[in-house]
ROFI-180560 format. One line per 10 residues: number of its first residue (from 1); their letters; for each residue x, z, y of N, C-alpha, C. Coordinates in steps of 0.05 Angstrom, whole numbers. Layout:
N
NUM	a	X/Z/Y/X/Z/Y/X/Z/Y; ...;
// end
This chain:
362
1	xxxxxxxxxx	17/0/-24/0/0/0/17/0/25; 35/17/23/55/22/55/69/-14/55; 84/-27/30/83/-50/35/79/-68/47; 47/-66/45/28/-86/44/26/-86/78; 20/-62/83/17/-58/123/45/-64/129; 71/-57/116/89/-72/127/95/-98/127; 84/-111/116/81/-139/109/68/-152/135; 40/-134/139/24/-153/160/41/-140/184; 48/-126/195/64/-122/219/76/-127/230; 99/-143/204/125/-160/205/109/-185/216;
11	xxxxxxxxxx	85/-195/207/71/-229/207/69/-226/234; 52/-205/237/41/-197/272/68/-200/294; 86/-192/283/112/-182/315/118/-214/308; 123/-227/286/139/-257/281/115/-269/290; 92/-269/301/79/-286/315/82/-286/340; 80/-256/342/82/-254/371/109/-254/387; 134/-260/367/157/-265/389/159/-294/382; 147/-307/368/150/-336/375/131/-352/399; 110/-341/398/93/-345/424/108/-340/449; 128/-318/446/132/-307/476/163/-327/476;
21	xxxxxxxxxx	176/-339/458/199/-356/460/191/-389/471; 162/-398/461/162/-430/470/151/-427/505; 150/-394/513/147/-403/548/176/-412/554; 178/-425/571/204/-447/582/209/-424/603; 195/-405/614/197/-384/639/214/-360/628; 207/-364/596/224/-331/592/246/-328/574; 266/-321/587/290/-311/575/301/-298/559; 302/-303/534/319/-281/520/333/-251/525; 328/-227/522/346/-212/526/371/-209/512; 390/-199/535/426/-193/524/414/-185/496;
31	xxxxxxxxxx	432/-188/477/430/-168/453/440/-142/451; 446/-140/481/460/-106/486/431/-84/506; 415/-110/503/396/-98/518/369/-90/494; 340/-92/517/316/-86/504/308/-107/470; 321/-137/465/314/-150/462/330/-138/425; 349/-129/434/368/-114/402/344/-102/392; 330/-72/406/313/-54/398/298/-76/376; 279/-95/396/264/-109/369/277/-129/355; 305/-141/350/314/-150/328/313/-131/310; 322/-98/312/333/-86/289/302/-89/279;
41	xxxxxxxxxx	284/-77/296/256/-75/282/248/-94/258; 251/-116/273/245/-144/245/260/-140/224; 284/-130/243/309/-139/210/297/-109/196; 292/-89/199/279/-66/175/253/-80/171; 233/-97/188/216/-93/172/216/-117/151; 233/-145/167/231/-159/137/252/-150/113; 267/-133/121/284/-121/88/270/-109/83; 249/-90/93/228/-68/75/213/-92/55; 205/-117/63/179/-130/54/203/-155/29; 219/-156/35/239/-167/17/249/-168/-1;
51	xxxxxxxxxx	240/-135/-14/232/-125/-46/224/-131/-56; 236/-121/-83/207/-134/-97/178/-128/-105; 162/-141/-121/131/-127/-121/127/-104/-130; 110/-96/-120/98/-67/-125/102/-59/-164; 96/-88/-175/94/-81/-203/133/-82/-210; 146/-96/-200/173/-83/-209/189/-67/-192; 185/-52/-177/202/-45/-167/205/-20/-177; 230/-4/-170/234/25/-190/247/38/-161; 224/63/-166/228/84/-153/238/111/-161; 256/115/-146/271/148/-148/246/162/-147;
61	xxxxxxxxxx	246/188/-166/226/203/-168/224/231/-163; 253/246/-156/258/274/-151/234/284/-130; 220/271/-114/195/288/-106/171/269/-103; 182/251/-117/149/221/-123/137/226/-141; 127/213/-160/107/213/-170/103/219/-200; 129/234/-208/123/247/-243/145/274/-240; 126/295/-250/141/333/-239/133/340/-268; 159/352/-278/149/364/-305/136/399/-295; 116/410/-296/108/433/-296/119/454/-307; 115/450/-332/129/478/-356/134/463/-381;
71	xxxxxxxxxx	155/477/-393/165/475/-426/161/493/-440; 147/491/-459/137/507/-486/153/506/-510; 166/528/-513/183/526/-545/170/533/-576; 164/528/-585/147/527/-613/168/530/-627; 160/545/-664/141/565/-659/159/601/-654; 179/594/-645/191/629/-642/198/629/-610; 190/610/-590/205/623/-568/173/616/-548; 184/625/-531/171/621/-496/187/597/-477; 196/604/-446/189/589/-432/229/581/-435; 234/567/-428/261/564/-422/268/547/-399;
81	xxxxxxxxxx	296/548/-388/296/532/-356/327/516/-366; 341/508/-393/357/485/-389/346/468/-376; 368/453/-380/359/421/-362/352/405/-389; 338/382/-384/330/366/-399/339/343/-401; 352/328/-417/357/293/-423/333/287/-438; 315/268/-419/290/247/-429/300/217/-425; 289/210/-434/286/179/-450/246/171/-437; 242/167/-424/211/146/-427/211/125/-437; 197/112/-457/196/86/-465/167/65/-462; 152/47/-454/142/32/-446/144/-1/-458;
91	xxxxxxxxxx	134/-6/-480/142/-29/-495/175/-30/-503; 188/-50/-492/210/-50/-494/229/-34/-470; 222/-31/-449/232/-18/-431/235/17/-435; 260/26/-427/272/46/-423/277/61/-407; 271/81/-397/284/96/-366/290/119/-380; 316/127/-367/335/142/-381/336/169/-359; 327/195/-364/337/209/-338/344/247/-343; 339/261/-321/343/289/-324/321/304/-309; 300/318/-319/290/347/-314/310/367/-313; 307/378/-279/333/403/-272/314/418/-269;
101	xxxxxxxxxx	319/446/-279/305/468/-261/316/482/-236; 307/479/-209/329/488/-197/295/516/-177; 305/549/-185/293/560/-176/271/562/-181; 247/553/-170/213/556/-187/210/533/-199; 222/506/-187/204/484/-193/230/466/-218; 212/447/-237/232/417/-238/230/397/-227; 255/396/-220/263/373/-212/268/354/-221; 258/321/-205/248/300/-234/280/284/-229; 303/274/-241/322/256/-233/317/231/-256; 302/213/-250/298/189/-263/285/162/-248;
111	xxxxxxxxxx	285/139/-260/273/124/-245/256/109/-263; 233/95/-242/204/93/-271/195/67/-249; 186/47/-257/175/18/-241/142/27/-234; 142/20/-218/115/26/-206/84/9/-224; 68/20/-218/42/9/-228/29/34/-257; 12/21/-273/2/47/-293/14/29/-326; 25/55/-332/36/51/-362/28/78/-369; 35/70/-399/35/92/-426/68/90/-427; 69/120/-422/100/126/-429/99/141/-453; 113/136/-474/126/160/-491/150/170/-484;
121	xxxxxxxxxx	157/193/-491/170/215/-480/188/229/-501; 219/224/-503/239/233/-516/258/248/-503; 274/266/-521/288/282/-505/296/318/-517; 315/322/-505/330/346/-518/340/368/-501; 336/393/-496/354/414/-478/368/437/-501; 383/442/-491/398/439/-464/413/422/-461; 410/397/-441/427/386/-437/452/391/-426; 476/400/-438/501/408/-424/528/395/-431; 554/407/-415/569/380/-417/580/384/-447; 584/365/-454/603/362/-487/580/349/-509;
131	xxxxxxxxxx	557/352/-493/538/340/-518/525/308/-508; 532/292/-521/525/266/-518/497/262/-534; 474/239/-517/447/230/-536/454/210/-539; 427/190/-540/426/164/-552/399/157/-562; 375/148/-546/346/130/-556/352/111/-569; 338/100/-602/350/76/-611/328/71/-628; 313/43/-633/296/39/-643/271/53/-641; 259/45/-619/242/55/-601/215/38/-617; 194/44/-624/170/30/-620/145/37/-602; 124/24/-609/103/33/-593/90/59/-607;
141	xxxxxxxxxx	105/78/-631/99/95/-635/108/114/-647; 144/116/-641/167/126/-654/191/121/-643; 212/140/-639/236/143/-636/260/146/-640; 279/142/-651/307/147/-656/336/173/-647; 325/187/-643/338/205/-620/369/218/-632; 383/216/-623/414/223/-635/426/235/-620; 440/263/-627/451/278/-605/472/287/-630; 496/282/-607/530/293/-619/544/307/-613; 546/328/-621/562/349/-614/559/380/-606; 532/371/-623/523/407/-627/552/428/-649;
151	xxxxxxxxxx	545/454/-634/559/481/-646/537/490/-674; 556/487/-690/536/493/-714/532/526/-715; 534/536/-697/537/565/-694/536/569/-663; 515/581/-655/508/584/-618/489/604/-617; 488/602/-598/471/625/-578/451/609/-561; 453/590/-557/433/566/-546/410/559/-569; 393/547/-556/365/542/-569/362/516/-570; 380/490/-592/378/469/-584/348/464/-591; 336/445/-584/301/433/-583/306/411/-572; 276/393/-587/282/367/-577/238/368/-577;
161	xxxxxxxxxx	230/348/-555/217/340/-547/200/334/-568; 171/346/-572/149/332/-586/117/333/-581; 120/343/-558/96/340/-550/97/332/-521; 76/321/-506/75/317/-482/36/319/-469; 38/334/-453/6/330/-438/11/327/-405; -4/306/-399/-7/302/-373/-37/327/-357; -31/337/-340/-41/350/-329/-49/358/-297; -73/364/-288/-80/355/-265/-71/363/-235; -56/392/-242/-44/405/-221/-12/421/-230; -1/428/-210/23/442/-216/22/476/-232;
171	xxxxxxxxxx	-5/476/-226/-12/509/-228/-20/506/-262; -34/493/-275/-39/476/-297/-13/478/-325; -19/507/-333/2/502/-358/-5/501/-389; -29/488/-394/-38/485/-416/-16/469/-436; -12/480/-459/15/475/-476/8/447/-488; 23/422/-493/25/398/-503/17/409/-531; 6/385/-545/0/389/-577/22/378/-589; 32/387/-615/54/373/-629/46/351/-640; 68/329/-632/62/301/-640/41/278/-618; 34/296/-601/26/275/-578/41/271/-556;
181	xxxxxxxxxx	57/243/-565/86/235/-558/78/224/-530; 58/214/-519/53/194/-497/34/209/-478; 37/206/-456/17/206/-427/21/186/-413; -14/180/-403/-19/162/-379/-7/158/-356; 16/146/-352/21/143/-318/11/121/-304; 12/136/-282/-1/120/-250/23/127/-234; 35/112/-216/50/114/-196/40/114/-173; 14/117/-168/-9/111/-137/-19/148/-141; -13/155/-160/-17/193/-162/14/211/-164; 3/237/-165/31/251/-171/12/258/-209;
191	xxxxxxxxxx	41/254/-223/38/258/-250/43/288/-256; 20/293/-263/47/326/-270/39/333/-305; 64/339/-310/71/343/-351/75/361/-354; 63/375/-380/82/398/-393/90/386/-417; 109/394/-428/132/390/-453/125/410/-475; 126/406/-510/130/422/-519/157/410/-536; 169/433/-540/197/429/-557/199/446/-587; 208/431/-605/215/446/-634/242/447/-630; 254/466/-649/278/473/-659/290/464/-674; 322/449/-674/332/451/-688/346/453/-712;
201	xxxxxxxxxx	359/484/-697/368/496/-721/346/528/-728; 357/541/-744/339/567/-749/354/584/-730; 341/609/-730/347/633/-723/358/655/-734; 382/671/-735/379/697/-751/387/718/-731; 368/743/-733/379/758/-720/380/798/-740; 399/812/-713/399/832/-742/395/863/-727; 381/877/-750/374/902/-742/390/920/-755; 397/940/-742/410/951/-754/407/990/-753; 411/1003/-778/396/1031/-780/420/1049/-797; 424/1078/-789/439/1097/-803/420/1112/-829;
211	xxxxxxxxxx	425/1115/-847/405/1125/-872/403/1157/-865; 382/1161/-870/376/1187/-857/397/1213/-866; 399/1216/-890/413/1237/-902/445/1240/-896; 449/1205/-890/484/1195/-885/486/1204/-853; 463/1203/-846/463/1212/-813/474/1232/-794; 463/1259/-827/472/1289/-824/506/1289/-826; 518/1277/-840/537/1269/-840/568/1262/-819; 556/1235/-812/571/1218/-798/559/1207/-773; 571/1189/-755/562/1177/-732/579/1152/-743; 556/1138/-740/573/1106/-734/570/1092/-708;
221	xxxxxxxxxx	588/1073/-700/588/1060/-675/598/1034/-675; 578/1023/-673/590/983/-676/596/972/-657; 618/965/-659/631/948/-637/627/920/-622; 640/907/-650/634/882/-658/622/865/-674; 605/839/-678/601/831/-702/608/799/-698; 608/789/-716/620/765/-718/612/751/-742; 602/721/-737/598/705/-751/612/680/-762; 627/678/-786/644/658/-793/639/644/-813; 648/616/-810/638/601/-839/656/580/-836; 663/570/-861/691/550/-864/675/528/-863;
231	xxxxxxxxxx	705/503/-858/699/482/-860/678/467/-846; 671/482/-820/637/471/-805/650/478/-770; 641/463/-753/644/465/-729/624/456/-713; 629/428/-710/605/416/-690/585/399/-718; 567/389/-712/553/375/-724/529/362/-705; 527/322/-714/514/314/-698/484/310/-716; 466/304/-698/431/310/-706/424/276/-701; 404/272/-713/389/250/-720/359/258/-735; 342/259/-706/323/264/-712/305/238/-713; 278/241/-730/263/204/-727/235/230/-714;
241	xxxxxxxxxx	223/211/-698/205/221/-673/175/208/-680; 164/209/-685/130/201/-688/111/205/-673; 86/190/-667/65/205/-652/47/211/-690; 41/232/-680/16/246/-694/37/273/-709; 67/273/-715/72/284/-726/103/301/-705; 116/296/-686/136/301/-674/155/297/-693; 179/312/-703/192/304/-715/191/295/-749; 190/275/-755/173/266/-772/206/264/-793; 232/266/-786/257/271/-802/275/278/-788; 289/295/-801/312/300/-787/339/300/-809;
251	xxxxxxxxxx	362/284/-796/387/298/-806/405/311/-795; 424/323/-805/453/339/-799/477/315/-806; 490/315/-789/512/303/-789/541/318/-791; 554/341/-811/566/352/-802/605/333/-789; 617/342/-776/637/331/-766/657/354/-786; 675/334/-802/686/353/-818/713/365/-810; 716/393/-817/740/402/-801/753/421/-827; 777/431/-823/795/452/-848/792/469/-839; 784/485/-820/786/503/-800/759/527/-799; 759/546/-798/747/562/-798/743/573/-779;
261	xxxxxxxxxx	703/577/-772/696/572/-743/679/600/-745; 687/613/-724/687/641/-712/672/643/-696; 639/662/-694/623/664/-667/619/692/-655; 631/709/-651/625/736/-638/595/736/-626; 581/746/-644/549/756/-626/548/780/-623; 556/802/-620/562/829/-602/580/836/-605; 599/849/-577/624/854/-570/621/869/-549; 626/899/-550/624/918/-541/644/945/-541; 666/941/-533/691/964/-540/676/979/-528; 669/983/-502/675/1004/-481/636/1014/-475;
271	xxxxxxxxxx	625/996/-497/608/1015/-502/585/1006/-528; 591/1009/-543/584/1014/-574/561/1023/-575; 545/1013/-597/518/1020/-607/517/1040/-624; 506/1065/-622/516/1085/-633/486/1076/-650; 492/1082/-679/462/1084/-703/447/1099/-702; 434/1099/-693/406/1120/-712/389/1109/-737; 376/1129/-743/353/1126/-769/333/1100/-762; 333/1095/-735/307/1070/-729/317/1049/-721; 320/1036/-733/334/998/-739/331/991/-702; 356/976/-692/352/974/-671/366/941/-677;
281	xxxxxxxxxx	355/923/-652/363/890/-655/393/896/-643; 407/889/-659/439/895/-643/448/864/-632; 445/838/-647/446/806/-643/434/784/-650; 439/760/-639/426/740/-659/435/720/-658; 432/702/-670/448/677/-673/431/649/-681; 446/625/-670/420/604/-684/443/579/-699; 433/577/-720/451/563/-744/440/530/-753; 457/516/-753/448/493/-764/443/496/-792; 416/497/-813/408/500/-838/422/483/-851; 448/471/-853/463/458/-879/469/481/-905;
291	xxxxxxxxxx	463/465/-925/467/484/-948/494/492/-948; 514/477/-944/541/483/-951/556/506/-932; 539/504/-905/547/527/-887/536/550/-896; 511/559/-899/499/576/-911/514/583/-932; 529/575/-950/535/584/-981/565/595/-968; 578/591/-945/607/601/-934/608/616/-912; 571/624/-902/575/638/-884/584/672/-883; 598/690/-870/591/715/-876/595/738/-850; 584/754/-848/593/780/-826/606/794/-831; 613/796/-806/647/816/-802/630/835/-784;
301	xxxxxxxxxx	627/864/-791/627/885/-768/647/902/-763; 657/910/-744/676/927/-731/658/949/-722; 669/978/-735/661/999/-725/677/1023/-722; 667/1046/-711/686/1069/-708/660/1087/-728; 672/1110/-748/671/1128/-773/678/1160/-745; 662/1174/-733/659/1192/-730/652/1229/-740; 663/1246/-746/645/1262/-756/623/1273/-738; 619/1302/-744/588/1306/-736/596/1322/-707; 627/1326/-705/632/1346/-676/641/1321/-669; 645/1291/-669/654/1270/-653/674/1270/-651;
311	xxxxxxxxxx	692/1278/-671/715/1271/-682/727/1246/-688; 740/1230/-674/732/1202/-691/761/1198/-716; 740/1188/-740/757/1189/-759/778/1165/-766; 753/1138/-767/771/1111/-772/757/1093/-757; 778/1075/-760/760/1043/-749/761/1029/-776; 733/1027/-777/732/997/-798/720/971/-800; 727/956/-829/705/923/-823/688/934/-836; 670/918/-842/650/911/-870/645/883/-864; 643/871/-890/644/841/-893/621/837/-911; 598/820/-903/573/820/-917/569/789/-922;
321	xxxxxxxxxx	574/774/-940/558/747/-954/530/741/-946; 524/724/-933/508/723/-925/479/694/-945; 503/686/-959/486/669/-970/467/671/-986; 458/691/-1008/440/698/-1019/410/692/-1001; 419/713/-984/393/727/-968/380/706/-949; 404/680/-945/387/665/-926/385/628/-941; 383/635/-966/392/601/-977/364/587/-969; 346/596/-966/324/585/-962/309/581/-928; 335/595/-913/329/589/-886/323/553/-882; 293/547/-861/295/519/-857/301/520/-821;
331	xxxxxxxxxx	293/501/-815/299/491/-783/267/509/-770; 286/526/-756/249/523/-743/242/555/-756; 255/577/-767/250/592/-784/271/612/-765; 259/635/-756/272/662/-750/276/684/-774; 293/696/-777/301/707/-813/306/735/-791; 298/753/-797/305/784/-789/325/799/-810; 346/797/-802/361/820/-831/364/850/-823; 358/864/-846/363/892/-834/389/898/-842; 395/915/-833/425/929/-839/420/949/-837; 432/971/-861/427/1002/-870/452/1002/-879;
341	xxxxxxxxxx	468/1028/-868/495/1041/-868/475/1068/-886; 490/1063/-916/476/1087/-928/490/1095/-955; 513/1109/-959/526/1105/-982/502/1119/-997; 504/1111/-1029/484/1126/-1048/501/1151/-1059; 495/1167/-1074/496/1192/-1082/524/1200/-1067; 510/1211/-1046/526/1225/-1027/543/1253/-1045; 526/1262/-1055/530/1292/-1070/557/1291/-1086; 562/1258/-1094/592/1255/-1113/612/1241/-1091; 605/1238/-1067/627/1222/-1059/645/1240/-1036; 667/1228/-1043/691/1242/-1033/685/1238/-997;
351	xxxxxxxxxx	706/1251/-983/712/1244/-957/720/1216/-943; 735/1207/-964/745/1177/-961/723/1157/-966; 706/1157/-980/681/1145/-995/662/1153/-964; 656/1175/-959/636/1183/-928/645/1162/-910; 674/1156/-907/689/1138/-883/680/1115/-888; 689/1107/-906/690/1076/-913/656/1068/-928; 632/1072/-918/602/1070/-924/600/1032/-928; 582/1032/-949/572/1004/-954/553/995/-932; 547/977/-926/529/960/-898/512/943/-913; 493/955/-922/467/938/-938/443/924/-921;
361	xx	454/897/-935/425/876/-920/396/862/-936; 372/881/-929/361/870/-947/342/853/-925;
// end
C-alpha cells in the first residue's frame, strides 16, 4: 500500500515538473539551490517505486510483521529464553533466520517475501556458537533438520521445533499442538507464534539421603560429583520432522574419540551439602540416550567422612555404574536416581568400614 501512494506521487511531481519546464519563461534552478531539494525528492521517490513487487520483495522483520510470543518445552520443562535457529519453508523456498530473546520480548532476525503463505516451521535452541544446523529435503509436509556438534553430556536443554500456533495477540500464550508444523502468514498483519519444542536427549537428575541409623553415626558432606563416560564427546543429530507427528525419527551421530569425557554437575569445596535423612536434588544432567554411552557411563562423588563432634575424618570417592539403572532411558525421559549413604549391619562394622560407607542407587 505505502508503494502504491508512492508510486502515484512520483507520477504527480513528474507531471508537474515537466509542465513547469516546456514554459520558455522559466529557468531552471542552480542545483546548489531550491531546485536540488526536489531532485533528491524524485530520486527517493523513484528508487522507493523501483523495487520490486509487493509479491517479491523480502522484508527485514525484527519489528514487522512475524514476533514469536512464547516457547513451550514438552514434556519435562517450562518456558526457556535461548535463542533460536529457524528454517521457514514455503514450497520450494527457504528463509533461514534467528528468534533472540532480548529482555521481555523476541526478537524476529529473518527475512520472509511479502504477500500470504503457509509457512512450515523448523528449528532448534539453543542456538550457540560451536553448534552448526542444516534444513534438507524439505517437502510440503516434512523436514530434514541436522545439527553438529552437540555435548553428549550438558547442562543445556537441546530441543528442536514441533509444534507451531499462530495467534492473535502478544498477550496470547496458548501452547502449539505437537506436530502442527505450519501457520498462516499475511505480511499486511503482525503475525504472532508460539513454539513448542521436544527434547533431545533425556534427563537424569539425583537425590540424595543419609540412612537414618548411619546418621547417628557420621556426617557426610559432598563436594563434588561428576559424570564420565569413554569414548563419547560430541555427537551430531538428525532428526526427520513431520506434520501430524513432530519428530517422526531421529538419529545420533556419535563423533568418535579415545578420550574420556568428564562433566562436573556439582562443585562445591567451600560449601558442601551436608546429608540428612530427606533426599535432597543435589544435580542434573541431560545425556544423549546412545546405548554404548549408557553401558560406560559412571559417577564419581567426592566427599568429606565427619564424626558426630565434627571431627573430620577422611575425604573420599564412591564410584557408582550407572548402566543398569538407566539402560532403558529414551529421549524425552527424566530418570530421578536416589542416592542412600547407608552401610548395612552397622552392629559388625569396624571404624574403617563407618568411613568408607557404600552410596546406593536405586
Amino acid at each position: 500500500m505505502i508503494q502504491y501512494i508512492l508510486r502515484h506521487i512520483a507520477t504527480f511531481l513528474q507531471s508537474f515538473m515537466t509542465k513547469i519546464a516546456s514554459k520558455k519563461t522559466y529557468l531552471l534552478p542552480s542545483i546548489t539551490g531550491r531546485g536540488m531539494g526536489v531532485g533528491l525528492i524524485l530520486l527517493l521517490l523513484f528508487s522507493a517505486c523501483s523495487e520490486d513487487s509487493p509479491s517479491e520483495q523480502e522484508v527485514q522483520t525484527p519489528n514487522a510483521s512475524l514476533r514469536m510470543v512464547s516457547a513451550k518445552r514438552a514434556p519435562l520443562g517450562g518456558d526457556d529464553d535461548g535463542d533460536i535457529k529457524v528454517f521457514l519453508t514455503n514450497g520450494t523456498d527457504m528463509a533461514e533466520g534467528m528468534f533472540k530473546y532480548n529482555e521481555t520480548v523476541w526478537n524476529t532476525q529473518l527475512k520472509l517475501k511479502s504477500g500470504t503463505k503457509t509457512y512450515h516451521v523448523y528449528g532448534f535452541t539453543p542456538a550457540i556458537d560451536g553448534l552448526t544446523a542444516n534444513l534438507t529435503s524439505f517437502t510440503a509436509n516434512s523436514g530434514v533438520l541436522s545439527i553438529q556438534g552437540l555435548d553428549v553430556m550438558t547442562n543445556r536443554d537441546y530441543c528442536v521445533i514441533t509444534g507451531v500456533r499462530r495467534v492473535e495477540s502478544e498477550s496470547d500464550h496458548t501452547s502449539a499442538v505437537r506436530g502442527q508444523m505450519a501457520f498462516e502468514y499475511a505480511s499486511s498483519r503482525m503475525n504472532y507464534i508460539n513454539l513448542l519444542f521436544d527434547h533431545l536427549f533425556g534427563r537424569i537428575s539425583f537425590k540424595m539421603k543419609i540412612g537414618t541409623d548411619y546418621s547417628a553415626l557420621r556426617t557426610i558432606k559432598v563436594k563434588r560429583m561428576q559424570l564420565q563416560v569413554a569414548g563419547y564427546k560430541k555427537v551430531d543429530v538428525v532428526a526427520t520432522l513431520t506434520d501430524g507427528w513432530g519428530i517422526d525419527q531421529l538419529t545420533y551421530n556419535p563423533v568418535a574419540t579415545s578420550d574420556n569425557t568428564t562433566m562436573t554437575i556439582w562443585d562445591s569445596e567451600t560449601s558442601p551439602i551436608t546429608l540428612t535423612t530427606s533426599p535432597v536434588e543435589v544435580a542434573s544432567a541431560q545425556i544423549a540416550t546412545i546405548t554404548g554411552l549408557i553401558n560406560s557411563l559412571q559417577l564419581y562423588t567426592e566427599y568429606d567422612v565427619y564424626d558426630k563432634e565434627g571431627k573430620f575424618i577422611a575425604e573420599r570417592t564412591a564410584t557408582n555404574q550407572l548402566k543398569t539403572i538407566l539402560k532403558d532411558i529414551t529421549r524425552g525421559q527424566e530418570r530421578v536416581l536416589n542416592i542412600t549413604v547407608d552401610p548395612s549391619y552397622l552392629y559388625i562394622l569396624s571404624d574403617a568400614d563407618l568411613d568408607n560407607p557404600p552410596f546406593i542407587i536405586e
